[in-house]
N, C-alpha and C positions, 0 to 999 in steps of 0.2 A: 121984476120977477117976484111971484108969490112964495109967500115960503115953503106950499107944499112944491113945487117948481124947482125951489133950493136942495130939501129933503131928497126928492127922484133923483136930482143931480150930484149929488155927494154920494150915495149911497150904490148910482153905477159905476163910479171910478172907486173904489176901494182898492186896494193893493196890499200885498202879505207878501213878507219872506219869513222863510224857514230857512235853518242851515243844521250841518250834520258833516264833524271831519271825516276823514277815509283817506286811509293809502288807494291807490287805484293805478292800474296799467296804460301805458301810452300807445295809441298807434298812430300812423300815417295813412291821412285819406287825399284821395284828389277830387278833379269840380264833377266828377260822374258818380261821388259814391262808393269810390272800389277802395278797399281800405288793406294795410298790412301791420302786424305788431312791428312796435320800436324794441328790438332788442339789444343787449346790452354786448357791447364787441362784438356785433353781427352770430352771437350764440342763440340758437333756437331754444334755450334752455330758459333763458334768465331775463325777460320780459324788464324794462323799462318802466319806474312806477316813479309817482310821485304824490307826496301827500299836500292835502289842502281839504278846503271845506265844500262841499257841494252847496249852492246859492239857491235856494225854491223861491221863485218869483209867481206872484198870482194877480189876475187882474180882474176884475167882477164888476160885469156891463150887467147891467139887473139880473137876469137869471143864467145867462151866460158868462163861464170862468174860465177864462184862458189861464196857462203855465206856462212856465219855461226856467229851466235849470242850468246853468250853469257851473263848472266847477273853478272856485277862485285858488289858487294855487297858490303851496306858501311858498314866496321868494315874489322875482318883480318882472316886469318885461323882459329882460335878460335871460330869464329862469325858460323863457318862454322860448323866447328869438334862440335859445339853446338848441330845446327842443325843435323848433321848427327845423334849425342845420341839421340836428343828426338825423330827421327823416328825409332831409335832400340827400345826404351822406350818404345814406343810406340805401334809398329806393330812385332816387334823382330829381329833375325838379317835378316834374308833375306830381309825386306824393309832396307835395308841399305844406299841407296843416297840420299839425299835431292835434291832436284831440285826445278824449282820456272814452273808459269804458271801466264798469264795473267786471267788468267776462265777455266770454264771448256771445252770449245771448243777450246783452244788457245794451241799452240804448246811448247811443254816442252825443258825450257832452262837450261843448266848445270849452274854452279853456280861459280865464280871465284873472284878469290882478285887480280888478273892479268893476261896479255897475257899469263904468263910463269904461271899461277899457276890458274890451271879449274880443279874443282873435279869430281870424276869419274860417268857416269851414261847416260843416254841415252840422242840424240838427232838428228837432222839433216842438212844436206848440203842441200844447193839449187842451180841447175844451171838452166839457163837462157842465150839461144843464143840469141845473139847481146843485142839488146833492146824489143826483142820480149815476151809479160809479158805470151803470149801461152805456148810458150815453157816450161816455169817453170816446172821442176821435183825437186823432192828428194828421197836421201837415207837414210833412214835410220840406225844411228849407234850404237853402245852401247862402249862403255872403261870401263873398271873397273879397270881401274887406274888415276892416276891426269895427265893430259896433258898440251898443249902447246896451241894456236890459231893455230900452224905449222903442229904441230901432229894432231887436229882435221881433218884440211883438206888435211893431208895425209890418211887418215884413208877413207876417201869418195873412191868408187869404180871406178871413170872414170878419 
């Protein structure tokens, strides 16, 4: 392999994280997408939050840049497997993942104690050619199992 060969090759797999803490809100989704707030002793008043660091992961195939965010929660599995019972508790099992959101118009982030350890439930990729903020699409995805930051963005369709 020539070095300009090396250059092209290094320079499509680039990878960036940003992070950024936040209090944020919990709800309960199932494998269709229908989602419901976690509220707190079933009071419609007092919303379910939990703080951690939102995870911005980026992947950049030469001019195409895939995303994907995650929010790492502070506490550990536990913290997590908590959350997931009070939304069985709650709504039964079909609401089975906990997930977080910034509001209610805000895009639903999966919920992680690490790169290697995101629990299962819906969210999305974003690409974005070059620098062009037009361009932006997404897919949408669902796992109903625990993934990787690796796995997420194999799981994207392009």
């Amino acid at each position: 392999m020539n070095n300009y060969n090396k250059i092209i090759l290094l320079s499509s797999l680039l990878f960036s994280v940003n992070t950024y803490a936040e209090e944020v809100s919990v709800f309960c989704s199932n494998d269709s997408a229908k989602w419901k707030w976690l509220y707190i002793d079933n009071s419609l008043f007092k919303k379910v939050k939990v703080n951690g660091t939102f995870m911005d992961n980026m992947v950049q195939f030469s001019i195409l840049k895939k995303y994907f965010t995650y929010f790492k929660i502070d506490g550990n599995q536990n913290s997590i497997n908590n959350l997931i019972q009070q939304c069985i508790n709650s709504y039964g099992t079909e609401y089975k993942y906990a997930q977080i959101s910034r509001g209610i118009t805000s895009d639903w982030y999966l919920i992680g104690t690490s790169d290697y350890s995101i629990s299962p439930g819906n969210y999305k990729i974003y690409y974005m050619l070059g620098d062009v903020a037009d361009s932006m699409e997404a897919d949408k995805i669902f796992t109903n199992k625990q993934i990787s930051v690796k796995e997420a963005f194999e799981k994207s369709l392009r």
